[in-house]
N, CA, C and O of each residue as an XYZ file, in Angstrom:
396
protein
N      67.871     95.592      3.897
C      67.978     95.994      2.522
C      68.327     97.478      2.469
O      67.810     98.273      3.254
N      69.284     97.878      1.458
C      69.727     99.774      1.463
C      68.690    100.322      1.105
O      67.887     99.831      0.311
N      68.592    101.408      1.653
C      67.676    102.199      1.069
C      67.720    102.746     -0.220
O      68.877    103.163     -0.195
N      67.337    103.015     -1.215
C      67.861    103.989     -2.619
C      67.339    105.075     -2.948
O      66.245    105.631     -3.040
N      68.848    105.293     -3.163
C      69.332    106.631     -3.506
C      68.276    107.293     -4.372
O      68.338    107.071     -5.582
N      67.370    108.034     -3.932
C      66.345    108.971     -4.624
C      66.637    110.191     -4.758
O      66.828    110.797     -3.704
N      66.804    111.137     -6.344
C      66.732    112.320     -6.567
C      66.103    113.421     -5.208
O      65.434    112.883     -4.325
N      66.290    114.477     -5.157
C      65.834    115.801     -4.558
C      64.812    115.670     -5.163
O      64.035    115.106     -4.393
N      63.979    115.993     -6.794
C      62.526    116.063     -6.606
C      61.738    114.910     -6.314
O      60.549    115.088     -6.050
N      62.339    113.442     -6.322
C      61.345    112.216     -5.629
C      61.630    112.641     -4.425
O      60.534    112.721     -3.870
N      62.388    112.939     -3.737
C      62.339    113.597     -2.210
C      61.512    114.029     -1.750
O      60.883    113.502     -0.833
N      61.162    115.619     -2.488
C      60.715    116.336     -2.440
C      59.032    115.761     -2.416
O      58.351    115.831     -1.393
N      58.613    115.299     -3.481
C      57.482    114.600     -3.643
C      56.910    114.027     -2.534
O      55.810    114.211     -2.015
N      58.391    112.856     -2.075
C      57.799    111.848     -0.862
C      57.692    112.576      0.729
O      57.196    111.999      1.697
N      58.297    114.025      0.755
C      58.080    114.869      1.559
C      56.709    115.024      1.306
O      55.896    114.239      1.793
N      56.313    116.140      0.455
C      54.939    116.389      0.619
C      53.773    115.376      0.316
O      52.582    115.618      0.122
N      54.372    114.306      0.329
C      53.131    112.997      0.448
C      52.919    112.676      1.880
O      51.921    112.089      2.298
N      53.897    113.086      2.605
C      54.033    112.685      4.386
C      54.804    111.511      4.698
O      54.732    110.976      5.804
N      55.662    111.020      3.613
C      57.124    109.995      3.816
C      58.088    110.341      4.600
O      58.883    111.230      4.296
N      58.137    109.625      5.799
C      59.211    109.843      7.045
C      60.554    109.565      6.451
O      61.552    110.277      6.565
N      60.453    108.481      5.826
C      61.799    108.631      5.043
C      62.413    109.092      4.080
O      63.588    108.927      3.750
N      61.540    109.730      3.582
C      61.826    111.108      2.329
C      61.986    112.181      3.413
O      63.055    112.663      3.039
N      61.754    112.653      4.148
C      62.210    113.720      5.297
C      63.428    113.567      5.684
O      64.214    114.512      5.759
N      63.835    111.919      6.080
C      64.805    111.406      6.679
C      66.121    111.809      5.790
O      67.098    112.507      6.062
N      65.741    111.076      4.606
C      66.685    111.041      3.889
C      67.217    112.859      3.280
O      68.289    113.409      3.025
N      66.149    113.149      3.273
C      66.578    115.157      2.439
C      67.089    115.603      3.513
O      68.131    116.206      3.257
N      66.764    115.585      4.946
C      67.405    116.044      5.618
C      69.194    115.426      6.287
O      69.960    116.139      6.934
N      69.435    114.093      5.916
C      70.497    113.930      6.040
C      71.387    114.179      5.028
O      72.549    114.503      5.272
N      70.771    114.007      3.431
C      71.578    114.546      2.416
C      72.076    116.287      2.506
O      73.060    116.618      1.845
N      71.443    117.192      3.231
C      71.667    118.287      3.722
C      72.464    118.655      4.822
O      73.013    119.757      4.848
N      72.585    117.803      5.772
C      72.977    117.843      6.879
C      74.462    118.604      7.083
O      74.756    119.155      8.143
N      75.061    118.572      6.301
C      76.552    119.121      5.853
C      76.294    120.768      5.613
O      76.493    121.867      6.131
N      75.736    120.148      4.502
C      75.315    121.983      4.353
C      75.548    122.500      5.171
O      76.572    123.015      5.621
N      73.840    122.343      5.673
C      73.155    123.343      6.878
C      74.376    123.582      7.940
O      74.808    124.728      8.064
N      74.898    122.594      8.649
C      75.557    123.120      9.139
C      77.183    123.765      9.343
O      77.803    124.235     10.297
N      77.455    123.530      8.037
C      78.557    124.142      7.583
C      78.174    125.612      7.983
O      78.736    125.822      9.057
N      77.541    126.604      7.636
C      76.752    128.093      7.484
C      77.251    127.795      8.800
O      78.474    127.656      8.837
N      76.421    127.611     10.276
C      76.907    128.399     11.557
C      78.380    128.033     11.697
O      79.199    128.918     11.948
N      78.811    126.534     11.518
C      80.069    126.311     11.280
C      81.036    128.026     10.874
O      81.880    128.541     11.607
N      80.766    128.323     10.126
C      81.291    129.842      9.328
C      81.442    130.503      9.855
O      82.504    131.116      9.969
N      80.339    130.704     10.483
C      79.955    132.150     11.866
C      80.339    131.149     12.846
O      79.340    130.868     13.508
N      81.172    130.608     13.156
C      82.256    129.989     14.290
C      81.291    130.245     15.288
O      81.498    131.139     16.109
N      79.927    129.349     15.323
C      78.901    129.324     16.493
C      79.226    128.185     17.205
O      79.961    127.348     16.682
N      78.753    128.015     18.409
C      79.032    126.992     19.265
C      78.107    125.612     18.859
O      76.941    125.963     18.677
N      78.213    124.777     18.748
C      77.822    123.260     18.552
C      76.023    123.173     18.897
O      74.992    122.629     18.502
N      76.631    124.292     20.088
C      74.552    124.085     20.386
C      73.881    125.226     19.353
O      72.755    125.325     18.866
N      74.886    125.898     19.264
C      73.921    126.958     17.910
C      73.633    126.394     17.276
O      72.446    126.275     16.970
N      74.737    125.654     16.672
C      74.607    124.964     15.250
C      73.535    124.254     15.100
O      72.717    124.284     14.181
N      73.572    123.469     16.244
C      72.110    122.286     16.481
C      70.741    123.350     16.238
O      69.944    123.094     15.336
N      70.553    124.575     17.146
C      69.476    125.121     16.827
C      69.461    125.853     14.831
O      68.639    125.955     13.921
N      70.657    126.119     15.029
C      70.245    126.849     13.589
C      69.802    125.784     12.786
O      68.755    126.021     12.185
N      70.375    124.528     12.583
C      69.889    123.049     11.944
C      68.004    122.956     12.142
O      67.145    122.747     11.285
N      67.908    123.147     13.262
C      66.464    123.084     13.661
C      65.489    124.136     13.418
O      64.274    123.939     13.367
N      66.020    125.174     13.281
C      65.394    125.797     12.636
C      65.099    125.977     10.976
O      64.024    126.309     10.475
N      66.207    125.701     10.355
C      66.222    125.493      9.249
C      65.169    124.270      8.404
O      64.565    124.298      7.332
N      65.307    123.305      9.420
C      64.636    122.154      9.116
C      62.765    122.547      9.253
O      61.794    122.036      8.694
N      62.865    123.477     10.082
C      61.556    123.896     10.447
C      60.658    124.762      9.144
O      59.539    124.665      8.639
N      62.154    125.840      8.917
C      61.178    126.680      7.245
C      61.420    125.631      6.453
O      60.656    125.838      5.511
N      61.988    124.650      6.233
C      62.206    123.904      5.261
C      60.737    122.792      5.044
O      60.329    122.383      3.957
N      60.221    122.525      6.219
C      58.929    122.254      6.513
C      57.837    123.223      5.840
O      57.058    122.758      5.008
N      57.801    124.279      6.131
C      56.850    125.722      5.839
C      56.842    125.630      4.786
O      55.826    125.744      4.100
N      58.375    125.315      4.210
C      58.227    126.128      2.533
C      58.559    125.303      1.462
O      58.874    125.592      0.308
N      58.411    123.990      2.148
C      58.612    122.692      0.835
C      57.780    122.614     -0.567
O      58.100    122.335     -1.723
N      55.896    123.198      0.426
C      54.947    123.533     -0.783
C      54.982    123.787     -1.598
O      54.516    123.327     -2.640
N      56.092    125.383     -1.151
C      56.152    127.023     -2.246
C      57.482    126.429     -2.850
O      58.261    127.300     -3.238
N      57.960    124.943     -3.032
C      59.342    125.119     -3.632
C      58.834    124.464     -5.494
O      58.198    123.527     -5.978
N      59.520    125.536     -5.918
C      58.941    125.179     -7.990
C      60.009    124.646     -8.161
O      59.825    124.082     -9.240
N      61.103    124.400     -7.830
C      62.421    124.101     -8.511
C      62.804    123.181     -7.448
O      62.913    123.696     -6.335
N      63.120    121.452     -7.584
C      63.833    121.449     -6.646
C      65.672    121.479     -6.557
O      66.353    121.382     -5.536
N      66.042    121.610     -7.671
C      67.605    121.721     -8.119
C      67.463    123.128     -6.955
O      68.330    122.862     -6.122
N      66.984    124.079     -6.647
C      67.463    125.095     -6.127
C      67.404    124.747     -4.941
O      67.801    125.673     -4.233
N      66.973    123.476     -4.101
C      66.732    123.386     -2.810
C      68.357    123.384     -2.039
O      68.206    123.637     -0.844
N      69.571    123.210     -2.329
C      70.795    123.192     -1.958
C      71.077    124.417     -1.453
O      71.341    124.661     -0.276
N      70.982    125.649     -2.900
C      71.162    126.909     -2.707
C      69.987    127.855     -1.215
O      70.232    128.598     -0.264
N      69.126    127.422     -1.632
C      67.439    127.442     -0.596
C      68.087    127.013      0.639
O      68.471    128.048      1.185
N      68.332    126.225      1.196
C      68.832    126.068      2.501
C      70.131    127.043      2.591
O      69.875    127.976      3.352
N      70.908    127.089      2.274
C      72.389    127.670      2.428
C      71.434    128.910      2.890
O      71.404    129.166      4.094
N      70.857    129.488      2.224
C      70.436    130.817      2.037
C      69.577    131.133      3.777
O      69.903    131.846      4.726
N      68.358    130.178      3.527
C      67.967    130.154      4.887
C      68.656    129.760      6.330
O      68.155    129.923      7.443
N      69.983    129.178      6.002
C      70.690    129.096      6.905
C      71.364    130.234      7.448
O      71.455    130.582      8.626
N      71.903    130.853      6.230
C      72.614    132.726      6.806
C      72.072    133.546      7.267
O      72.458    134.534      7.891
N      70.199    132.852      6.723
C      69.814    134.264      7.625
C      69.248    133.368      9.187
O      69.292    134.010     10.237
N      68.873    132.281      9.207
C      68.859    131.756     10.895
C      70.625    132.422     11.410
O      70.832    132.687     12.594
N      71.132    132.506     10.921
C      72.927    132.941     11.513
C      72.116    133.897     12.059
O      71.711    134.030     13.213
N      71.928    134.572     11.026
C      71.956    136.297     10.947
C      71.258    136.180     12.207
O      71.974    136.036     13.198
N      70.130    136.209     12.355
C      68.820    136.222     13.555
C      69.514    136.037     14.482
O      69.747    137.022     15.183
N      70.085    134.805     14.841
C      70.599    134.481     16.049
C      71.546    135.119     17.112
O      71.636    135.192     18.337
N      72.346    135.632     15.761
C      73.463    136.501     16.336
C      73.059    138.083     16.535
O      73.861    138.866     17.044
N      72.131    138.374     16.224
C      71.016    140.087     16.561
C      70.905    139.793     18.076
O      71.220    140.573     18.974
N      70.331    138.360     18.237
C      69.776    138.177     19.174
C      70.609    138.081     20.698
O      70.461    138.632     21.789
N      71.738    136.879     20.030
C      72.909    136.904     21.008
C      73.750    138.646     21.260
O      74.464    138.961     22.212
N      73.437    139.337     20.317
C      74.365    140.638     20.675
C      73.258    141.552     21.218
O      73.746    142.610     21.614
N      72.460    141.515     21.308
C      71.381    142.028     22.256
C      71.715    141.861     23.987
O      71.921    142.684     24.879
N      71.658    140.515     23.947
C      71.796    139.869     25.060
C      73.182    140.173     26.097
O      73.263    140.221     27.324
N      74.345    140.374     24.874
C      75.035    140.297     25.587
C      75.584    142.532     26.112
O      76.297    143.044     26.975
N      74.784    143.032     25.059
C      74.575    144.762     25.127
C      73.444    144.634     26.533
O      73.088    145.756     26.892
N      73.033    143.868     27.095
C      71.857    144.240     28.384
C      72.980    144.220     29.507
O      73.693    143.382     30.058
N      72.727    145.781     29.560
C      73.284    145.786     31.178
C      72.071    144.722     32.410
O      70.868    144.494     32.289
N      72.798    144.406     33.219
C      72.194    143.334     34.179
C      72.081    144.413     35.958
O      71.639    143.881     36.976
């Protein structure tokens, strides 16, 4: 049987009730997004995967603190530029260490 198509705030809801498939589902309706952003910053496939994972991770943290869920689209994009951002401090660190 299909699953149905549930709004972002029943999502949201069946997230913070502890619904695997309200997780399932918000995070595949996102899935584009999120990784469109490292997509941008022309990161390699395994970035992308981590920046995804990380994202998915504050998205965990901060589902609580979310009042709006219409803003959750913009909310990821946002937390996605700055997992970019981080990553790439980090990678240009790495690659400034003399060896």
């Amino acid at each position: 049987m299909p699953t149905a198509i549930r709004d972002d705030a029943d999502l949201v809801r069946g997230c913070l009730a502890g619904e695997a498939a309200a997780w399932e589902q918000l995070l595949h309706r996102y899935r584009r997004l999120i990784y469109s952003v490292p997509m941008a910053f022309r990161f390699t496939n395994e970035d992308a995967d981590d920046v995804f994972q990380r994202v998915a991770m504050k998205l965990i943290e901060g589902l609580p603190k979310l009042r709006d869920p219409a803003a959750l689209p913009s909310w990821l994009a946002t937390v996605a530029r700055h997992e970019c951002h981080a990553l790439h401090r980090v990678e240009s660190r790495n690659v400034d260490t003399p060896v």
